[in-house]
C-alpha positions in Angstrom: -13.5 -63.6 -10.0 -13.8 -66.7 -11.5 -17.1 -68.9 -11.3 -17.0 -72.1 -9.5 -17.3 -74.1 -12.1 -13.6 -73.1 -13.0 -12.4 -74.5 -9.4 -11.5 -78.5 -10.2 -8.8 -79.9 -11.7 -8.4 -82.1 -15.0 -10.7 -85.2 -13.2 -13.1 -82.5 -11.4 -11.5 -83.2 -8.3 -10.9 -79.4 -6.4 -7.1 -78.2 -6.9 -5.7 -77.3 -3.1 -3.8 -74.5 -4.1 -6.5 -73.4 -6.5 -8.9 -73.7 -4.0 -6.6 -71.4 -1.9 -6.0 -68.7 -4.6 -10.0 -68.0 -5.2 -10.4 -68.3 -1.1 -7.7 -65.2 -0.2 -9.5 -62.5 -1.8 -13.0 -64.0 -0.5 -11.1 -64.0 2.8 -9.7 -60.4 2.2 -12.6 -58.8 1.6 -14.5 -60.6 4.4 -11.6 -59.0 6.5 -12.0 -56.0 5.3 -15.6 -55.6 6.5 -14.5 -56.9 10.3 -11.4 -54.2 10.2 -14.0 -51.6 9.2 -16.8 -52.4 11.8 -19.4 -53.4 9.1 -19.3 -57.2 11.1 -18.9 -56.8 14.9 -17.5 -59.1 17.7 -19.8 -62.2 17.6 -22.2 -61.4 15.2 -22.5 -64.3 12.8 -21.0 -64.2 9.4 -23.3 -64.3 6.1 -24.7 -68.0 5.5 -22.4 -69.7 3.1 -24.7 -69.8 0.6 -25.3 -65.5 0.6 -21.4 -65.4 0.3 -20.9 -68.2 -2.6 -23.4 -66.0 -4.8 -21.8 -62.7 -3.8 -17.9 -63.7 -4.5 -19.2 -66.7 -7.4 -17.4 -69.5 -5.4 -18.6 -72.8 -4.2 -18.8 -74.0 -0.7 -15.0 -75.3 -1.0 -13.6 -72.1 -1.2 -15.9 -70.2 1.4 -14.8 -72.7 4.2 -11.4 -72.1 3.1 -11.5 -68.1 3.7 -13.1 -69.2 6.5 -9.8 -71.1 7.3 -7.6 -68.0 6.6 -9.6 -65.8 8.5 -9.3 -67.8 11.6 -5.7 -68.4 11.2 -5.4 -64.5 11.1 -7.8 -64.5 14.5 -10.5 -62.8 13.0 -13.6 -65.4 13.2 -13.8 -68.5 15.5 -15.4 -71.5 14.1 -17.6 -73.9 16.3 -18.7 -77.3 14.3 -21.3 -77.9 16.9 -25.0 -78.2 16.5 -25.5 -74.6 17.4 -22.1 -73.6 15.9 -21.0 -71.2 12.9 -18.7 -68.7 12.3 -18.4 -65.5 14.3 -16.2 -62.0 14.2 -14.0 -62.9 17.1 -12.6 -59.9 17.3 -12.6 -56.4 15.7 -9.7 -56.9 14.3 -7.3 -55.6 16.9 -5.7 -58.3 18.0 -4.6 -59.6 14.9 -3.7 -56.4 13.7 -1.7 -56.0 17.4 0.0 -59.1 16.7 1.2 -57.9 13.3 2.7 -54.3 14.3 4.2 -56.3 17.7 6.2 -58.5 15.5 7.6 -55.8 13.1 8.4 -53.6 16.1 10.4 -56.3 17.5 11.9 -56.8 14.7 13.0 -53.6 14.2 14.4 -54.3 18.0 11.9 -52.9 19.8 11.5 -54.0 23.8 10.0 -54.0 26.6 11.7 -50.6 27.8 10.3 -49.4 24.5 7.2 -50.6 25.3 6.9 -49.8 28.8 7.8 -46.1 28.0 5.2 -46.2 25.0 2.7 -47.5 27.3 3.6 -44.1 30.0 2.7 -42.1 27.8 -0.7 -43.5 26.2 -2.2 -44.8 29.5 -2.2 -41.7 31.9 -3.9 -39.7 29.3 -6.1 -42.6 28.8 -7.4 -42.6 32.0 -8.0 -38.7 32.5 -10.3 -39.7 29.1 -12.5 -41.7 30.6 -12.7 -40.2 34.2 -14.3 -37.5 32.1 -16.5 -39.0 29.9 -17.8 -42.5 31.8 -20.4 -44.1 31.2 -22.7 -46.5 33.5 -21.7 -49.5 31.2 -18.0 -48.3 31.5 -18.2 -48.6 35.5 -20.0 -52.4 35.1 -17.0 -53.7 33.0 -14.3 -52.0 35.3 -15.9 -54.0 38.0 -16.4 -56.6 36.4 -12.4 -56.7 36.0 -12.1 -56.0 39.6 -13.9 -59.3 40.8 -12.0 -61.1 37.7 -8.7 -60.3 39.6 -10.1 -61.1 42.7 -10.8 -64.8 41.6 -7.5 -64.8 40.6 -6.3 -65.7 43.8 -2.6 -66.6 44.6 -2.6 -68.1 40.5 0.7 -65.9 39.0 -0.2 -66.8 35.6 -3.8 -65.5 36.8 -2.7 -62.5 38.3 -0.4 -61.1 35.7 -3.1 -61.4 33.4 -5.6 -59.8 35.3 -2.9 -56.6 35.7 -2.5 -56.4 32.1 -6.4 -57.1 31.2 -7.3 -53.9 33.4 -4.6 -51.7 31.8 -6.5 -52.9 28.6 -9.5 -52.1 29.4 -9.0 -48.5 30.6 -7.8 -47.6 26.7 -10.2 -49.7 25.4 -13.2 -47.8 27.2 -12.0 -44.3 25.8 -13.8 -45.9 22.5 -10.4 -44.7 20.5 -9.7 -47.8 18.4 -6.0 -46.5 17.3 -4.8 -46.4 21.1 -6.7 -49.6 22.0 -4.8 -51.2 19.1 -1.2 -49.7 20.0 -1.8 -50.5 24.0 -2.2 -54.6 23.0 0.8 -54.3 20.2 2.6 -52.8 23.4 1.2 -55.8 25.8 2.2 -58.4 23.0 6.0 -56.8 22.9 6.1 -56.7 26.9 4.6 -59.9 27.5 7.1 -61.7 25.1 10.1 -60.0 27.0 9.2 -60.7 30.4 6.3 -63.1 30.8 9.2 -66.2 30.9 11.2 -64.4 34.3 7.6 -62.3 35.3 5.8 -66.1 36.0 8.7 -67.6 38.1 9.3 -64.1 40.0 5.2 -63.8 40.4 5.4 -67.3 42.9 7.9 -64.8 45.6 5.8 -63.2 48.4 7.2 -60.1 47.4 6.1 -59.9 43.9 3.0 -61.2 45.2 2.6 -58.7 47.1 3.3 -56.2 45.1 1.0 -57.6 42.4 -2.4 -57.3 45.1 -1.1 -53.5 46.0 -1.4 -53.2 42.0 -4.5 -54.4 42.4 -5.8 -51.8 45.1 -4.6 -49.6 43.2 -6.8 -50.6 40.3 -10.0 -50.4 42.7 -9.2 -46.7 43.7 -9.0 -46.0 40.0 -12.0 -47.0 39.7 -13.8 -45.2 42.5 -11.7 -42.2 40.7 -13.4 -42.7 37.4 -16.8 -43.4 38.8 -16.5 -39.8 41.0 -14.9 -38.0 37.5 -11.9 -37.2 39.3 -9.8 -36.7 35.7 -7.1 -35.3 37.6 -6.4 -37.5 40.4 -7.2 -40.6 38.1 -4.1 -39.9 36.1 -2.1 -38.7 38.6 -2.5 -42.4 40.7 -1.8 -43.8 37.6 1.5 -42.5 36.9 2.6 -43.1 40.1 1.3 -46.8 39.6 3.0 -47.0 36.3 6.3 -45.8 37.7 6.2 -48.5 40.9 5.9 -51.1 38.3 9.0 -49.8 36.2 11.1 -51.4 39.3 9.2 -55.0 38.2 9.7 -54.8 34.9 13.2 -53.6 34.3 
């Protein structure tokens, strides 16, 4: 890659899109240690400084990659007096976003995604019955009060339902299904988040939304006792009383 020295123009002023060109590889390669794990969520990237001697840029092009990589959803960037940039995520969301919009091109919807989503979560859930940990009941309650605070807030609510079905693929520790479960929220949401908040303000969908909800405490006690079995068998039958909500 070339030095920076090579990254001005004719009057030594920077060149945007040459600025750009040496930043995408830097960026690339950062990205390539989040998707791996070798940077996890919030750890602090290298000072600019470590990363302008290991890629030979200047400062220019390191705050650029820094640019692309938050555009892509991979770091955050606070300019504050304590700020920096962090991994915001592992990589999963982006990458969710990505395979969500080439399913839907390929006209994938939210049946597709709700029947995608039957068949991953169940056997999700038997997962993690079995193999719990004591940090694995702490976050499930912890998204138990989260939908309590909720309230009567749709937009809250619906969130809080789809957080928790998150969360119970995400604590099996299996990256791949945690991945496909949010590129299947990202395909379901953009189908019927639009009719799904102005239905959510009925009484009836309201109430159907807090029976999802004590539904998602007895999974809980479920997974706590180890019950594998009867963990996924409430939560097929959960799954299938939302089918009537969602199409």
């Amino acid at each position: 890659m070339p030095r920076a020295a090579s990254e001005t123009g004719p009057a030594g002023v920077p060149s945007v899109i040459h600025v750009r060109e040496l930043a995408e590889p830097v960026a690339r390669e950062i990205g390539r240690w989040i998707r791996c794990g070798e940077l996890k969520e919030g750890e602090a990237l290298p000072a600019d400084r470590m990363l302008m001697q290991q890629f030979g840029v200047n400062r220019l092009t390191v705050r650029e990659a820094f640019r692309i990589l938050e555009s892509e959803s991979l770091v955050s960037i606070d300019c504050g007096p304590h700020g920096g940039v962090r991994v915001l995520v592992s990589g999963h969301h982006a990458a969710a976003r990505y395979l969500a919009s080439l399913m839907e091109h390929a006209g994938a919807g939210l049946r597709d995604a709700y029947q995608d989503c039957s068949l991953i979560e169940p056997a999700c859930v038997s997962m993690l019955a079995r193999n719990r940990t004591a940090h694995d009941l702490v976050r499930l309650e912890a998204a138990i009060g989260s939908a309590r605070l909720a309230g009567d807030d749709p937009g809250r609510m619906i969130r809080a339902e789809g957080d928790f079905h998150d969360l119970l693929v995400e604590l099996t520790g299996n990256r791949t299904l945690t991945m496909l479960r949010k590129m299947f929220r990202q395909i379901a949401d953009a189908a019927s988040m639009p009719d799904l908040r102005g239905d959510a303000e009925t009484p009836g969908y309201q109430s159907a939304l807090r029976a999802g909800f004590r539904v998602h405490e007895r999974m809980v006690h479920l997974i706590e006792a180890k019950d594998s079995a009867a963990a996924e068998l409430l939560w097929r039958k959960h799954l299938d009383d939302m089918k009537g909500y969602l199409y």
